[in-house]
N, C-alpha and C positions, 0 to 999 in steps of 0.2 A: 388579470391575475387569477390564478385556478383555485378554486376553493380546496381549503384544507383542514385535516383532520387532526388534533391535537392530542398527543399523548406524553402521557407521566412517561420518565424510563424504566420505571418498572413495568408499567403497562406495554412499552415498544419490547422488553425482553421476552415478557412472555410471549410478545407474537410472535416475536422469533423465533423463538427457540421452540416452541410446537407445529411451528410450520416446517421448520427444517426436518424434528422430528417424523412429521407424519410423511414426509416425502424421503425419506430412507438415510435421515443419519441416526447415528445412535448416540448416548446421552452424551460420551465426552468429545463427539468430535459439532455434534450439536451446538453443547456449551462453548466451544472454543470459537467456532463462528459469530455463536450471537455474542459473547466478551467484544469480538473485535467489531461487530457490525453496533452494538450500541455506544462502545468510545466514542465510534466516529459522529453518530448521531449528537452523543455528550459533549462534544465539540464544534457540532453543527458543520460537519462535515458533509455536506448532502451528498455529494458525488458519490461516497464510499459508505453510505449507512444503509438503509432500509430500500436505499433504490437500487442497489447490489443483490437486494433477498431473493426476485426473480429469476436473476441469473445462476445465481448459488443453486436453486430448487431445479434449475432446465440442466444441470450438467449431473444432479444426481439421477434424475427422472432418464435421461436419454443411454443412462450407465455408464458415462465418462469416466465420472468422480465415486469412487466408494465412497459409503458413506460409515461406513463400519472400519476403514483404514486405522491400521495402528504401527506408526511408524517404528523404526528402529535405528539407534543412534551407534556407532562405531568409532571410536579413536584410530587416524590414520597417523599421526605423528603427534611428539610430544604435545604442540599449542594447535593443533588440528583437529576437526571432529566432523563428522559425515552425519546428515539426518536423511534417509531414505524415506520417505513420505507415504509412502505403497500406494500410490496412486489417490491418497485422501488431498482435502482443502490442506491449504498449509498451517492455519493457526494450531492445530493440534503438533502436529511437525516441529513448530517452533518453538511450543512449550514446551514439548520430550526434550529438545535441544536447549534451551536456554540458562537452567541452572547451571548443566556442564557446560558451557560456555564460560560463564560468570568462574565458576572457579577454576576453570584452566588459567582464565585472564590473570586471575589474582597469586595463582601459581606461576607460571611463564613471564608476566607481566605483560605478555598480547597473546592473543588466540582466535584461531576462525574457526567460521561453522558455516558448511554448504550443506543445504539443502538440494534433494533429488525427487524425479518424479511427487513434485507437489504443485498444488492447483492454486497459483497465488491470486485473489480478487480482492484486494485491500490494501489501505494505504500501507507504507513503513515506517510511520511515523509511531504505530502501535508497539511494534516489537520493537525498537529503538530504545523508545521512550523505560519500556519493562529493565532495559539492561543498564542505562545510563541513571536510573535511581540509585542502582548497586554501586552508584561512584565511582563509575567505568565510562571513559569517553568510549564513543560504539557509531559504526558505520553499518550501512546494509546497501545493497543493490540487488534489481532483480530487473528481469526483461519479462518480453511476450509473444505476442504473435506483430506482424509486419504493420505498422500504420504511420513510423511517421519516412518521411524522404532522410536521405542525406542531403547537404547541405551543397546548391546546383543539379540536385534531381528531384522529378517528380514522382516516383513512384515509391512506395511504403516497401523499407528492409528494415527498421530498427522499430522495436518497441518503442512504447514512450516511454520507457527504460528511466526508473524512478530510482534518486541517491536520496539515503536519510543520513543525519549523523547529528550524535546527542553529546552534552556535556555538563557533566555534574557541577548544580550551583550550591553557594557557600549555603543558604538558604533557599527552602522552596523547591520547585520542580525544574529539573534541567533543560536547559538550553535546549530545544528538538527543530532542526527543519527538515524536510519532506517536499521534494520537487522532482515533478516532471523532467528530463531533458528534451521534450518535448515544448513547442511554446505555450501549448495549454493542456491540462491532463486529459486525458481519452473522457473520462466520463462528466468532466465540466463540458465538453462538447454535445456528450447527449443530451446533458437535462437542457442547456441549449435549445439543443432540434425536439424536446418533448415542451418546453414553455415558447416557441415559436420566437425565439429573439436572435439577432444577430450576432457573429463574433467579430473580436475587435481585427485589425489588418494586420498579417503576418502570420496570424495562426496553421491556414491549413491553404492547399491546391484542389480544383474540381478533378474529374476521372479525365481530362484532358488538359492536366498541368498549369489553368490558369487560376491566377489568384483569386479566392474566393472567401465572403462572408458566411455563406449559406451554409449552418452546421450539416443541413443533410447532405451536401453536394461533397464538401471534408469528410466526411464519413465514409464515401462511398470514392473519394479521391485519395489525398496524404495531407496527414499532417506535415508540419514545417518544426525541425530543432529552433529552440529560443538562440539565437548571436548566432546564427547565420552557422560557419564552421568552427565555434566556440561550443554551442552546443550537438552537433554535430560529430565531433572528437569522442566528447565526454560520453554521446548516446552508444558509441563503439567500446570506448574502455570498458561499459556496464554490459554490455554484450558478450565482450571477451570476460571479465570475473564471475560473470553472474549464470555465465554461459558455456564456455567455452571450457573454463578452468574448472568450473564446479562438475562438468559433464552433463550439466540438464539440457545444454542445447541454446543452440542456437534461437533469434525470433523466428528465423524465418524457417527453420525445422518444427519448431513450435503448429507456426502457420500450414507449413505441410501438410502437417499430422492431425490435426485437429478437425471438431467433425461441424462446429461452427451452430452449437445447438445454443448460445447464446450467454453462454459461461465462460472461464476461463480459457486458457492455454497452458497443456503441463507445462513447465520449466522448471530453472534453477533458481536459486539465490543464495547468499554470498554474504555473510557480518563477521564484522571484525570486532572485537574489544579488547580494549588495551585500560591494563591499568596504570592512571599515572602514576601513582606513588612509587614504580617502578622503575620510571626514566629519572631525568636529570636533578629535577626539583621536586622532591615530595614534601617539602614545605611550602613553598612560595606557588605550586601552576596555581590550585586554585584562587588565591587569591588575583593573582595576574589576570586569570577570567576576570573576576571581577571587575577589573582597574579595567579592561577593556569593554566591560558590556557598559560602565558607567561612564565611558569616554562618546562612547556611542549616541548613548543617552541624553548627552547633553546638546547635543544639535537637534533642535525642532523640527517635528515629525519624523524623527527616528523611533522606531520600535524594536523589539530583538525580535528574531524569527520565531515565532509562536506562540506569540503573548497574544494575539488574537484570540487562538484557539485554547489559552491559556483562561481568557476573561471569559469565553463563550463556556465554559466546562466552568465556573462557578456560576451564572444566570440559568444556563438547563436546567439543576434540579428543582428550580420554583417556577419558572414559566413554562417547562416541557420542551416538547421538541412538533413541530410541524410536518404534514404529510401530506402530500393531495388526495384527493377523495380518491380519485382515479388511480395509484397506485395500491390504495388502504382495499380499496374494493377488488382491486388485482391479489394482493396478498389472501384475502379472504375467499377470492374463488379457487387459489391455488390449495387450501386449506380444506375447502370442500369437495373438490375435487379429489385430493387423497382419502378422505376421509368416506 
C-alpha cells in the first residue's frame, strides 16, 4: 500500500482551488471545480476527487479548456433551456443552468437542459444530487471520447457514458445513483494501473481483443459495457441524448477532435427534471418512495443506491480524507511550477 497524506476538507479545498487558480482559471470557474472535486473527496470518491486535479490543470495549461469561460444559458422552448459552456469545465455551465432548470420544472412540471461545448471530468451524481434537494426527481447523462466496445466488439465507440438519477426523500437526502454503462468507470481503472492491482473478469479487452485483467493493457485496449447488450443499448441511448440530441457530439467526434493532453473531451450533456407534484399523485408518490425504499430494506444486505456515499460524507469531516504522497507531491510540483 502507498503511503499517504491526510488532509482536513478545508485543507484539500484550499489546494484546489489555488492550484487551479495559479494554472489559468479564474475565481468562479475555479471555485465551481474545486465544489465539485471536494464533494467527491467528501464522499470518498477517489476516482473523481483530487486524482482528477492533474488532469483539470494539463487541459488548461495546453489551452484546451479556458479557464476564464463564462457560459451563456438560452430558452429554446417553453420546458427547454440550452447552456453554451464557451469552451470552460462544466461545473461553472451547470450552475448558470441549474436554478433555471429548477424553476422551469416546477413551472412545466418537467424541463431539460443541454449543455454545449463543456469540458465534463466528474462524476453526476454532483449536479443530480444539487436539483433532486429542490424536490425534483432529476436525470442527467453525458458521453466522451471512445473507450468502451459495443457489446460483440472489441474496439472502443462509446464513452463509458455515465446515467445519474435522484429522488426526493420524505426525510434526509435524496435517493442518488451515478453509474458507468461501462462495466467499470474509466478512472476506477487507472487508480488500478497506478496501485498495481488487478481488475475483476469482464471489465475490459487487451489492444488485440482478448480478455484481460491488466488495467494497463484496458487502457490501452476497450472497455467492456456491464450485461453484455443490456449495457451496450443503454451506452448508445446516452450517446444519442447526451450527444446527438444536445449537438455536443458524438464520443467518437469527441475522440477526433481532441488533442489528448490528458484532460477531458469537449462534449455534451443532457438533465431532465420533473416535478412530481405535477403528475398523477402529488399526495401519495413520495410516500410510495418511501413504502418502496423500506420494502427494499427489509431483505438482508440490501442497501439503497448511495447510502454508502451517503455514511462516508458524515465520517470525512472528522477523519479527513486520504492521498498518496505521490500524487500530494504531483499537485505541489504543478503549483510550483506555475507559480
Amino acid at each position: 500500500m502507498s503511503e499517504t497524506v491526510t488532509l482536513s476538507l478545508e485543507d484539500c479545498d484550499a489546494l484546489v482551488f489555488e492550484t487551479l487558480l495559479q494554472n489559468g482559471c479564474d475565481q468562479a470557474n475555479a471555485r465551481a471545480v474545486t465544489d465539485t472535486i471536494v464533494a467527491a473527496e467528501r464522499d470518498r470518491c477517489a476516482s473523481h476527487g483530487v486524482f482528477r486535479l492533474p488532469g483539470y490543470v494539463a487541459s488548461l495549461r495546453s489551452g484546451k479548456v479556458k479557464g476564464d469561460a463564462r457560459p451563456r444559458i438560452s430558452q429554446t422552448a417553453p420546458s427547454v433551456l440550452r447552456v453554451d459552456g464557451d469552451g470552460g469545465f462544466a461545473p461553472l455551465a451547470l450552475a448558470v443552468g441549474r436554478e433555471p432548470l429548477i424553476e422551469r420544472a416546477r413551472d412545466q412540471g418537467i424541463a431539460a437542459l443541454s449543455l454545449v461545448d463543456i469540458y465534463h471530468f466528474a462524476a453526476l451524481w454532483v449536479e443530480v444530487e444539487a436539483v433532486a434537494r429542490e424536490g425534483l426527481a432529476a436525470f442527467a447523462w453525458t458521453a466522451a471520447a471512445p473507450m468502451v466496445a459495443p457489446a460483440g466488439g472489441v474496439k472502443p465507440l462509446f464513452g463509458t457514458n455515465p446515467m445519474s438519477f435522484g429522488w426526493p426523500r420524505a426525510d434526509g437526502p435524496p435517493m442518488v445513483f451515478d453509474q458507468a454503462s461501462a462495466a467499470m468507470a474509466r478512472g476506477d481503472i487507472m487508480i488500478h494501473a497506478r496501485n498495481g492491482t488487478p481488475l475483476p473478469e469482464g471489465v475490459g479487452v487487451d489492444p488485440g481483443g482478448a480478455p484481460s485483467n491488466d488495467p494497463d493493457a484496458v487502457l490501452a485496449g476497450a472497455q467492456l459495457p456491464f450485461g453484455g447488450y443490456k449495457g451496450s443499448a443503454i451506452a448508445m441511448m446516452v450517446e444519442l441524448l447526451a450527444g446527438a440530441l444536445t449537438g455536443g457530439g458524438l464520443s467518437k467526434e469527441a475522440g477526433d477532435r481532441d488533442i489528448n493532453d490528458g484532460g477531458p473531451p469537449s462534449g455534451g450533456e443532457l438533465m431532465i427534471a420533473i416535478d412530481p407534484n405535477k403528475f398523477g399523485d402529488p399526495d401519495g408518490w413520495r410516500a410510495r418512495g418511501e413504502s418502496l425504499f423500506a420494502e427494499m430494506l427489509k431483505q438482508e444486505g440490501v442497501r439503497l443506491p448511495g447510502d454508502g456515499r451517503l455514511k462516508n460524507r458524515l465520517e470525512t469531516p472528522t477523519d479527513g480524507i486520504e492521498i498518496p504522497v505521490a500524487l500530494f507531491d504531483q499537485i505541489r510540483a504543478l503549483r510550483e511550477i506555475a507559480g
